[in-house]
C-alpha positions as CSV (number, residue, x, y, z in Angstrom):
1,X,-10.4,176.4,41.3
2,X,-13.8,175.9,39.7
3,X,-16.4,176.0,42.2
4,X,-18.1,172.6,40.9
5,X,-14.6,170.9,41.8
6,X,-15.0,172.1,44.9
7,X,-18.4,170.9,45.3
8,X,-17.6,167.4,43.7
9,X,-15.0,166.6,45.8
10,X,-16.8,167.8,48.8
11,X,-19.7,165.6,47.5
12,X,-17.2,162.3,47.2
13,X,-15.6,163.2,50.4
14,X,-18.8,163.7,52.5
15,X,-19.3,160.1,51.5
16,X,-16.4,158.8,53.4
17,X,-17.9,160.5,56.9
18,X,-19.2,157.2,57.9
19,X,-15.5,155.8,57.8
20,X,-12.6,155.6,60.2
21,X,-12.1,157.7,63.4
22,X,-11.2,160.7,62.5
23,X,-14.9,161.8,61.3
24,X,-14.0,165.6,63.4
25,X,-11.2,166.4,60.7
26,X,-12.9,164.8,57.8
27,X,-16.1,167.0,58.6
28,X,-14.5,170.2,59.4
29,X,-12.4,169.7,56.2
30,X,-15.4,169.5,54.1
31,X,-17.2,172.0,56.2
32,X,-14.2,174.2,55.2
33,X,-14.2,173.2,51.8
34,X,-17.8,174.6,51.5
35,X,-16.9,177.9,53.5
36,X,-14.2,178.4,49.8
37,X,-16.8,177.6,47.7
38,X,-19.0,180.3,49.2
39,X,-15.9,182.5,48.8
40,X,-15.4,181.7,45.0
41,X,-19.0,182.2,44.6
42,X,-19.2,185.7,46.1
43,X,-16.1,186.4,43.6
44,X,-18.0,185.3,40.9
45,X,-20.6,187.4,41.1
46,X,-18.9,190.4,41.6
47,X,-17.2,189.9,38.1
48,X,-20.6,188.9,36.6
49,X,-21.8,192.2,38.3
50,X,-18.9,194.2,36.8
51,X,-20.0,192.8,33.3
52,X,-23.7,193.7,33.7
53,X,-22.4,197.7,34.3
54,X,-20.2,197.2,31.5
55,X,-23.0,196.0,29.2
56,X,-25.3,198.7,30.2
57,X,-22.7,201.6,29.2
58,X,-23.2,199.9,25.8
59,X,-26.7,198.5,25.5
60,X,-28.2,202.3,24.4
61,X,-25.5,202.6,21.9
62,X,-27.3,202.0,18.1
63,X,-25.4,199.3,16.9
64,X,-25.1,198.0,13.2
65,X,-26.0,194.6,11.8
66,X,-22.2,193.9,11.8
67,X,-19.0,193.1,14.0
68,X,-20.4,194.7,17.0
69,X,-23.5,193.8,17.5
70,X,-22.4,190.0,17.2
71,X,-19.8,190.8,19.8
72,X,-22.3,192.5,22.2
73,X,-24.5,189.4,21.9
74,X,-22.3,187.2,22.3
75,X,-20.5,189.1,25.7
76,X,-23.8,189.1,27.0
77,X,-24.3,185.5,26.1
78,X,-21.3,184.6,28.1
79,X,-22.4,186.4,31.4
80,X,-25.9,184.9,31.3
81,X,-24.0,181.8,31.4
82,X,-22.0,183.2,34.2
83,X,-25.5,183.7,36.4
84,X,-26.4,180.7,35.3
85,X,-23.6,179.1,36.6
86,X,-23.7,180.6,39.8
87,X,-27.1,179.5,40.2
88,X,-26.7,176.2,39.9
89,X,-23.1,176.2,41.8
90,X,-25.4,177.6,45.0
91,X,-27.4,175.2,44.3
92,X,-24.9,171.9,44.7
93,X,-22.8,173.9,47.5
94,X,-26.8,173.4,49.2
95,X,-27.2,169.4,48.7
96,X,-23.7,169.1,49.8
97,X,-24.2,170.8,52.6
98,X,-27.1,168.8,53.7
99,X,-25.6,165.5,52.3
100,X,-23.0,165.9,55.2
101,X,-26.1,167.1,57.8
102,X,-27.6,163.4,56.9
103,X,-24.1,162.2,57.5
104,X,-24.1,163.2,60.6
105,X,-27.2,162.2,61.9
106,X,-26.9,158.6,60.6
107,X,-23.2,157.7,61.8
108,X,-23.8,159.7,65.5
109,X,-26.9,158.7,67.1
110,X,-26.9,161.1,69.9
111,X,-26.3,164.6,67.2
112,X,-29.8,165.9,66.9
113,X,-30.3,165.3,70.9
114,X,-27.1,166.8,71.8
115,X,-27.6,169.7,69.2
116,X,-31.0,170.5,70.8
117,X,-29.0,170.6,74.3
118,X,-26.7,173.1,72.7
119,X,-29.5,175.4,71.4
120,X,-31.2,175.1,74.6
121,X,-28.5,175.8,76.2
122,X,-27.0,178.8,74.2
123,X,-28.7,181.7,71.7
124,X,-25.4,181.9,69.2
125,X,-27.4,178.3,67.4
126,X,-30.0,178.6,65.1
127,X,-33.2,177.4,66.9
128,X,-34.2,176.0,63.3
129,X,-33.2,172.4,61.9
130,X,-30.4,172.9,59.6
131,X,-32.1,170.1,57.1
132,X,-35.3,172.8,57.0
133,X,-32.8,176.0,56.9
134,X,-31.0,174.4,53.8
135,X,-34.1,172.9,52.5
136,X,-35.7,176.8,53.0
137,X,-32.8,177.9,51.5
138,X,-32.8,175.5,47.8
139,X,-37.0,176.1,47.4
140,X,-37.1,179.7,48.3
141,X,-34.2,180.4,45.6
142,X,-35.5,178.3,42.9
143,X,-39.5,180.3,43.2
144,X,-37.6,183.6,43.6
145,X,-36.1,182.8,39.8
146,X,-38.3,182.2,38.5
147,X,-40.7,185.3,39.6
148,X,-38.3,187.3,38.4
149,X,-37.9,185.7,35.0
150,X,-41.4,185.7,34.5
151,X,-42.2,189.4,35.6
152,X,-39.5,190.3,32.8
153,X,-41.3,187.9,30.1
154,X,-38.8,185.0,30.5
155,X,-39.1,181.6,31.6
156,X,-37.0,179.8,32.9
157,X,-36.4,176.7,30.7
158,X,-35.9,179.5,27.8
159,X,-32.0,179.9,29.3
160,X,-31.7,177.3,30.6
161,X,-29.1,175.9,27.8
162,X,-26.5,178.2,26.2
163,X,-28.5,177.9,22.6
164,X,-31.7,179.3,24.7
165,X,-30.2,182.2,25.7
166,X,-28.7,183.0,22.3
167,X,-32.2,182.9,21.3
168,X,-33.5,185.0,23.4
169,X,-30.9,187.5,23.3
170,X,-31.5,187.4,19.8
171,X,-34.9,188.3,20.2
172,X,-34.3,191.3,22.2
173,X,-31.1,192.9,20.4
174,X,-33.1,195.1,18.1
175,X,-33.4,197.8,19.5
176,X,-31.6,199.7,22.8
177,X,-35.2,199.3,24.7
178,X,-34.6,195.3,24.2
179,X,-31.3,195.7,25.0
180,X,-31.9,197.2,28.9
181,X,-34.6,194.8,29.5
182,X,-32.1,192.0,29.3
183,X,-29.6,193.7,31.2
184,X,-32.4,194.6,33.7
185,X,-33.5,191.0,33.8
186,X,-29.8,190.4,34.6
187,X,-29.4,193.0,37.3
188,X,-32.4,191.9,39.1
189,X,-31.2,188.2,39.0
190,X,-27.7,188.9,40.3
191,X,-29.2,190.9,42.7
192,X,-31.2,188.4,44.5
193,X,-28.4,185.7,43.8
194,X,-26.0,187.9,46.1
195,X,-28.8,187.9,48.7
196,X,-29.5,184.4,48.6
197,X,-25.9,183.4,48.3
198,X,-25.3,185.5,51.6
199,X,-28.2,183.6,53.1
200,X,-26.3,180.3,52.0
201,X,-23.1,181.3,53.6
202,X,-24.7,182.1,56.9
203,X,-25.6,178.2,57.1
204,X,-22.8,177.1,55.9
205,X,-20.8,178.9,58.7
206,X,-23.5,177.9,60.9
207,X,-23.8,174.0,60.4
208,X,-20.0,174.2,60.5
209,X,-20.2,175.9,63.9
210,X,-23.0,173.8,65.3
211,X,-20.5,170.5,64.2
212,X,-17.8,172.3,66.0
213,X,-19.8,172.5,69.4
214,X,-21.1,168.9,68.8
215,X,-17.4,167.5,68.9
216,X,-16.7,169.7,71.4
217,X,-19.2,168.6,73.7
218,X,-18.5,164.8,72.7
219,X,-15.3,165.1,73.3
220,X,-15.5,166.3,76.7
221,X,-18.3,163.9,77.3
222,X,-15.4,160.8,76.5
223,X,-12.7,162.6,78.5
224,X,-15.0,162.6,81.2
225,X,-15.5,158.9,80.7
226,X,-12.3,158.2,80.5
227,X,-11.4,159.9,83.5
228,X,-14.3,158.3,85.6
229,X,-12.5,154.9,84.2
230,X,-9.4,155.3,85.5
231,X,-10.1,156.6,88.9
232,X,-12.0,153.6,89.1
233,X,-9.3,151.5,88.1
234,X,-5.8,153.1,89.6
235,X,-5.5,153.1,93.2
236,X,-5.1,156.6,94.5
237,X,-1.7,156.5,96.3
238,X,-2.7,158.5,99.1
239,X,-5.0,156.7,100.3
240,X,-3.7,153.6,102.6
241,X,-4.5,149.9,101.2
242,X,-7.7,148.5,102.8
243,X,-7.0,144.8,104.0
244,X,-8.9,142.7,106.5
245,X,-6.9,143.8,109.2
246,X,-7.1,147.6,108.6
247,X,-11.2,147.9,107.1
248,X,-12.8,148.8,110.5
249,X,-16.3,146.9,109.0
250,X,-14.2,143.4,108.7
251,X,-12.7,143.9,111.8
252,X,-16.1,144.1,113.5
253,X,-18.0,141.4,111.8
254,X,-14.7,139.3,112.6
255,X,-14.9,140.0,116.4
């Protein structure tokens, strides 16, 4: 499954939060739903990692003007598209993710304060809002990029469509020197996209945790309720019927 459909569906799904009573399973379904997207990411960029190796066995080989250096372009051309990818998939896996947080906070009232009660209350929650962790998360990737672009010579609107990096691969395929910087410029990128996508999953596997403990505690909260309620209302059978000829207090006012 591609990891945008994932993401899409989470995105139209997340949407529907607001609806119905069954808001637990719809959230932990799309909290899952992110948790495989993580997954197909990480697999992702072990493939794009493989590639990179691959490339680099070839990139000091002297190639001709011909058949093969076309085909090495072109290879590399299709991984840079790869990293691409998986930059902006990271990147929509993050607003989904705190698409649903707003979700939350806007159809339950009572999630940030009960939330706060749970951090206070345990140390396995992240003391930090998840809105700033994922917002953290989506600016701190984006400036990392691009530093490491632009310490290679690169910016980032130069690959940012598939005819840029042709270009630029273009520009660097002259020689074997050329040839490692782009394949260094690509190491260094997937690099720090595994970090940051291992930072990503750690929130996503939070935020799905801290949802599980909010239920949790909501849950218990209306079974308490509930119980209170009918106490209140079902006579408890071992305890004799109070009339006004057994209630010592009527009896009394009555003499």
């Amino acid at each position: 499954m591609k990891i945008i459909s994932v993401v899409i569906a989470v995105v139209l799904f997340s949407g529907q939060l607001l609806a119905g009573d069954i808001a637990t399973e719809k959230t932990q379904w799309a909290n899952n739903l992110l948790l495989i997207a993580m997954q197909k990411l990480e697999e992702q960029m072990k493939e794009a990692q493989d590639q990179i190796e691959y490339f680099e066995g070839l990139a000091a080989k002297e190639f001709g003007e011909g058949h093969e250096l076309y085909t090495w372009v072109n290879d590399v051309a299709g991984d840079l598209e790869n990293v691409r990818n998986i930059y902006n998939d990271a990147r929509a896996v993050a607003y989904t993710a705190q698409n649903i947080e707003a979700k939350m906070k806007e159809k339950y009232k009572d999630y940030q304060e009960t939330v706060d009660e749970l951090i206070r209350a345990k140390n396995d929650i992240s003391r930090i809002n998840l809105d700033e962790q994922l917002k953290q998360w989506s600016e701190g990737f984006q400036i990392t990029m691009r530093k490491i672009l632009e310490g290679q010579g690169v910016h980032a609107e130069d690959i940012a469509t598939d005819t840029g990096i042709l270009t630029y691969l273009r520009q660097k395929v002259e020689s074997s020197e050329g040839r490692m910087q782009v394949l260094q410029t690509s190491q260094m990128i997937m690099n720090e996209q595994i970090n940051q996508v291992h930072k990503l999953k750690q929130i996503i596997m939070e935020q799905t945790n801290v949802h599980a403990a909010y239920f949790s505690q909501k849950q218990a909260r209306e079974d308490y309720r509930n119980a209170a309620t009918q106490k209140t209302i079902e006579p408890d059978p071992s305890v004799p019927e109070v009339t006004g000829e057994n209630d010592p207090d009527i009896v009394f006012t009555l003499q």
